[in-house]
C-alpha positions in Angstrom: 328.1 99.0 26.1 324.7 99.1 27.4 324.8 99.3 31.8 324.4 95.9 32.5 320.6 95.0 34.8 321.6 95.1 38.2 318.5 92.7 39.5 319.9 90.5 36.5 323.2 90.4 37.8 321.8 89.1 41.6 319.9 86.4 40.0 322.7 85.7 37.9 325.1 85.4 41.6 322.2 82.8 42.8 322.5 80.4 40.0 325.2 78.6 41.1 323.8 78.3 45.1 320.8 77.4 43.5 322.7 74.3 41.4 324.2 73.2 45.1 321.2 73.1 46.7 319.2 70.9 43.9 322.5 68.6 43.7 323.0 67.7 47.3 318.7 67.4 47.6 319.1 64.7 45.3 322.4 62.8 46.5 320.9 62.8 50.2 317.5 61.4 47.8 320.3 58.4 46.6 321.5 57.9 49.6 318.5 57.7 51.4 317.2 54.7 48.8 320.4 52.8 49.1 320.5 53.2 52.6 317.1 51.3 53.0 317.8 48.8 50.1 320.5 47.7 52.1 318.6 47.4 55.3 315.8 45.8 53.4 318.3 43.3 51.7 320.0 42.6 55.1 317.0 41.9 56.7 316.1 38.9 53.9 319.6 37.5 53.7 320.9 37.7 57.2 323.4 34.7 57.1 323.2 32.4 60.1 326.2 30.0 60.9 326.0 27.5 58.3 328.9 25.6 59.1 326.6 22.4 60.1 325.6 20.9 57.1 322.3 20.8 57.6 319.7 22.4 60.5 316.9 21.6 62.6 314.6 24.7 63.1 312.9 24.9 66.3 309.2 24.7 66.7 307.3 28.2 66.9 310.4 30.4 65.6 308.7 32.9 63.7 310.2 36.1 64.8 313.5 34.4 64.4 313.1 32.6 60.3 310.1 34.9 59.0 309.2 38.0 57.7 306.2 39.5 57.0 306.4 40.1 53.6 303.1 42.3 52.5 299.6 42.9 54.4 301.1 44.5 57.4 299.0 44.3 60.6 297.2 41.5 58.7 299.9 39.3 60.0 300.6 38.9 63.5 303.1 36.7 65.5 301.9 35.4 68.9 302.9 33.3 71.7 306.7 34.2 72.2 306.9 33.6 68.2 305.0 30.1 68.4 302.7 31.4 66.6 301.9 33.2 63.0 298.2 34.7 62.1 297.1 35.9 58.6 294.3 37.8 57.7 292.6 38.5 54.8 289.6 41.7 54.4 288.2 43.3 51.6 291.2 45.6 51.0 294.2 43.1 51.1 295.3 40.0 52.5 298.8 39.2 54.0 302.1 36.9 53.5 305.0 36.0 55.0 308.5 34.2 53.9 311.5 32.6 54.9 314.4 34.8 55.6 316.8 31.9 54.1 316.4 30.1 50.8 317.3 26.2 50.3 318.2 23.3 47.7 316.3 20.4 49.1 314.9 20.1 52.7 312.4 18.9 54.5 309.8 20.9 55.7 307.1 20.6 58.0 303.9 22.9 58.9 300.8 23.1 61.1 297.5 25.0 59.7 294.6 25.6 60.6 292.4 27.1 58.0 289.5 29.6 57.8 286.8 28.3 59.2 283.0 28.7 58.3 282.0 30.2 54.8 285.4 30.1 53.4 284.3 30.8 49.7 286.9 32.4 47.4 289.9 32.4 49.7 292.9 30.8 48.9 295.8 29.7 52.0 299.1 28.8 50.5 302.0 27.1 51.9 304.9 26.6 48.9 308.5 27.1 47.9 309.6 29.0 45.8 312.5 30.2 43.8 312.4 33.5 41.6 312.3 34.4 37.8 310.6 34.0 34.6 312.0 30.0 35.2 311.4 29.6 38.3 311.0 26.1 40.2 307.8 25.7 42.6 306.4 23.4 45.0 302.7 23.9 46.2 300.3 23.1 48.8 297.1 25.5 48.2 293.6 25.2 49.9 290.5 26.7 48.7 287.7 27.4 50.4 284.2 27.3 49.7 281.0 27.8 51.8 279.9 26.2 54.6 279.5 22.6 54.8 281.5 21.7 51.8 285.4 20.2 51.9 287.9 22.1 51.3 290.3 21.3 47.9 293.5 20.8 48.5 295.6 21.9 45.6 299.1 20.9 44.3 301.2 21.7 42.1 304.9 21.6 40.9 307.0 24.1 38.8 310.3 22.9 37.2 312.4 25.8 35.4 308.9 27.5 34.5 306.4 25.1 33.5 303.5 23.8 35.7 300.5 22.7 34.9 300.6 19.7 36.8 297.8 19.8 39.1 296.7 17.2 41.4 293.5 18.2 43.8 292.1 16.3 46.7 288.9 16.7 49.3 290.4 16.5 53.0 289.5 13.7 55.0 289.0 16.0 57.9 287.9 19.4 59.0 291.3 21.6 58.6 289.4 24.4 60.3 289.0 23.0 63.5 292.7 22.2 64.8 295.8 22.3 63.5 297.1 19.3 60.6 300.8 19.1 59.7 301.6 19.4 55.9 304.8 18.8 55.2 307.3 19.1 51.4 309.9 16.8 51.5 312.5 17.6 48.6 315.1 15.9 48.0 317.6 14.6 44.6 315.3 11.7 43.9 311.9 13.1 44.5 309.4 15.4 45.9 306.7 14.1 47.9 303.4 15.8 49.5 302.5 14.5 52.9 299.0 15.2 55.2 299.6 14.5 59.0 302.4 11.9 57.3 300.2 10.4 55.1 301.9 10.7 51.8 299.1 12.0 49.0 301.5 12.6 46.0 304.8 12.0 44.8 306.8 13.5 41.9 309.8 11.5 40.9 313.0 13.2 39.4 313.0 12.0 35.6 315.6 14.1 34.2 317.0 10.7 32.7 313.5 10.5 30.5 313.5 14.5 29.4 311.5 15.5 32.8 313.0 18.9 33.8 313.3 18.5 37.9 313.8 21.4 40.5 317.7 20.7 41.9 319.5 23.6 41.2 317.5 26.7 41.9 317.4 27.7 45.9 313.7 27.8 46.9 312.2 30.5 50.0 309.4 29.1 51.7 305.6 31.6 51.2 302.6 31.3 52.9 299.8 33.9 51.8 295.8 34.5 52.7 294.3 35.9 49.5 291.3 36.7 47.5 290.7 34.4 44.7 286.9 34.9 44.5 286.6 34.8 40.7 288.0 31.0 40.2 288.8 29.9 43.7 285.6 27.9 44.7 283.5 25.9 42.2 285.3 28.0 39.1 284.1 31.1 40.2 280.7 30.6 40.4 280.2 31.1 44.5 282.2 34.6 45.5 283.8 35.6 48.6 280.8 36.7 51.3 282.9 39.8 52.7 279.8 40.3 55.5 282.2 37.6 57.3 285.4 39.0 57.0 288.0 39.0 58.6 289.1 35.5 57.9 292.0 34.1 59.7 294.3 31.3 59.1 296.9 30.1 61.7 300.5 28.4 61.5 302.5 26.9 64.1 305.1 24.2 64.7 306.9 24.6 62.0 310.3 22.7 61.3 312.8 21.8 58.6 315.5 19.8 58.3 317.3 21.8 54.9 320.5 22.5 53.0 320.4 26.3 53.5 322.1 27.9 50.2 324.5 30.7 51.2 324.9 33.5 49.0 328.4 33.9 50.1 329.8 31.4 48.6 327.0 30.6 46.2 326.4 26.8 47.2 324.5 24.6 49.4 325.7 23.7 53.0 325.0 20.3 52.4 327.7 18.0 51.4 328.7 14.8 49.3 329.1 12.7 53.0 325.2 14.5 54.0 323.4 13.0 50.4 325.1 9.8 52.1 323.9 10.1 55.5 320.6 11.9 56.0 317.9 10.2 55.6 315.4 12.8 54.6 318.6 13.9 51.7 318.0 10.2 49.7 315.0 8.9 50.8 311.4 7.9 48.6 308.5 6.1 49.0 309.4 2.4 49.8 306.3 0.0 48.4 303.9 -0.1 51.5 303.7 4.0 51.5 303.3 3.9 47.9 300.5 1.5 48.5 298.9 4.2 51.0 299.4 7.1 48.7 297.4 5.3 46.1 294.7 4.0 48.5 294.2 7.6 49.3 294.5 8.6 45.9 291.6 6.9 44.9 289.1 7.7 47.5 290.2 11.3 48.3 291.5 12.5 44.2 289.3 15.2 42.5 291.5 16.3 39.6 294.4 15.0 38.2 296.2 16.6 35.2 297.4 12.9 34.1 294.3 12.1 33.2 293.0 15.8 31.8 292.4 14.7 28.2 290.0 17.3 27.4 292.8 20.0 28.6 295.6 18.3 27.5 294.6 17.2 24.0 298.4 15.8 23.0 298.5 14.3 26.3 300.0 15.8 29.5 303.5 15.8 30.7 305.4 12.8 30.2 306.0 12.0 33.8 302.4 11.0 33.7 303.7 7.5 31.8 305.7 6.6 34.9 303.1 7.2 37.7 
């Protein structure tokens, strides 16, 4: 037998040290990830006592119901948590989100917009729920340069399908105090309202083949973004980035809401609360209908109802029972 290498025999002792080492690098790697997963997760899904059926968040809670989801330093709380800022600059805008989700509720929402040459920005203020088939609910402004109205944009999602787009001109300067805008959600309908003037209303048809959001929990978003390519007037007039940053604010925020509980995988509401709350089963009674479609007609830009060019077979069937 040929004398064995003794350098070959040292680095043969190492081999086994040298498998620890790697092994334990990489399960203090795991650990590490799981360990701020968690956090992360907890931090979303903190549960709060949801033994009430329903709540009423108090005005200017931000620190308390929000997060900032992305943008970092682009979104700042204020005022003892009264107050939420977001920012948008050439490199990103920011976002933030509800720390609990819900299945119906009524929620309500001071902004003040970007003000000046807003062109190519986009502030939104929606619910959402998650998935390829998700349910939506949307309240969008675009900006556009100086002197010309905003476009208020809205839109609903039910179980992945949109495309039904209603846009209006404010009445009013958004940019120069705060407006409440306000979702209300509820089993019989969704309805849009502007300093409680409703401007739109989306009735559950599910009895005429209408998919309607009821059984997916929603967060509530807000985001300042960069839409420049379609934003204002289709694209044509970009974001002027010799202005930025632009700033939108939000304040006074409320909701009355079913908060969905991942515990026990159902809503907090109950059968005697769809009986009681008012906000749970109401609509538009015939005089606010009335006022809706007074507005409709003077302050409508776009409906997808009447899209014929878009929607060559017709748009959605809700459209028949406007």
């Amino acid at each position: 037998m040929p004398p064995r290498n003794p350098n070959q025999s040292r680095s043969n002792s190492f081999i086994p040290y040298l498998a620890f080492i790697i092994f334990c690098a990489i399960f203090v790697f795991k650990v590490d990830i799981i360990i701020s997963q968690t956090i992360f997760a907890a931090r979303r899904n903190v549960e709060i006592d949801s033994s009430a059926p329903t709540i009423v968040i108090g005005n200017g809670t931000f620190h308390r119901h929000f997060i900032v989801s992305w943008g970092e330093s682009r979104a700042r709380i204020l005022e003892n948590g009264e107050l939420l800022e977001l920012s948008l600059d050439k490199l990103s805008g920011s976002g933030f989100e509800s720390k609990k989700e819900f299945i119906f509720g009524k929620i309500d929402m001071q902004i003040k917009l970007v003000p000046g040459d807003s062109a190519g920005t986009v502030t939104t203020y929606y619910l959402s729920s998650e998935g390829d088939h998700h349910d939506e609910i949307d309240f969008e402004f675009l900006g556009n340069s100086s002197g010309n109205p905003y476009t208020l944009h809205t839109n609903v999602f039910s179980q992945g399908k949109g495309e039904r787009e209603q846009q209006f001109f404010l009445w009013f300067d958004p940019t120069q105090d705060f407006h409440k805008y306000t979702i209300l959600w509820n089993p019989k309908c969704i309805i849009f309202y502007v300093d409680g003037i409703p401007i739109r209303e989306f009735k559950n048809l599910e009895r005429r083949g209408v998919p309607f959001p009821k059984d997916q929990p929603m967060r509530i978003y807000s985001s300042l973004w960069d839409a420049e390519e379609w934003a204002t007037q289709g694209g044509r007039v970009k974001t002027n980035w010799t202005l930025a940053p632009f700033t939108a604010g939000y304040t006074n925020f409320s909701a009355q809401a079913c908060i969905w509980s991942y515990r026990t995988k159902s809503s907090a509401c109950n059968s005697n609360d769809f009986k009681s709350k008012r906000w749970l089963k109401t609509g538009l009674d015939s005089r606010s209908r009335a006022q809706m479609k007074r507005l409709q007609k003077k302050h409508m830009v776009y409906d997808y109802c009447k899209d014929k060019w878009r929607f060559r077979k017709g748009p959605g069937r809700e459209c028949r029972f406007h």
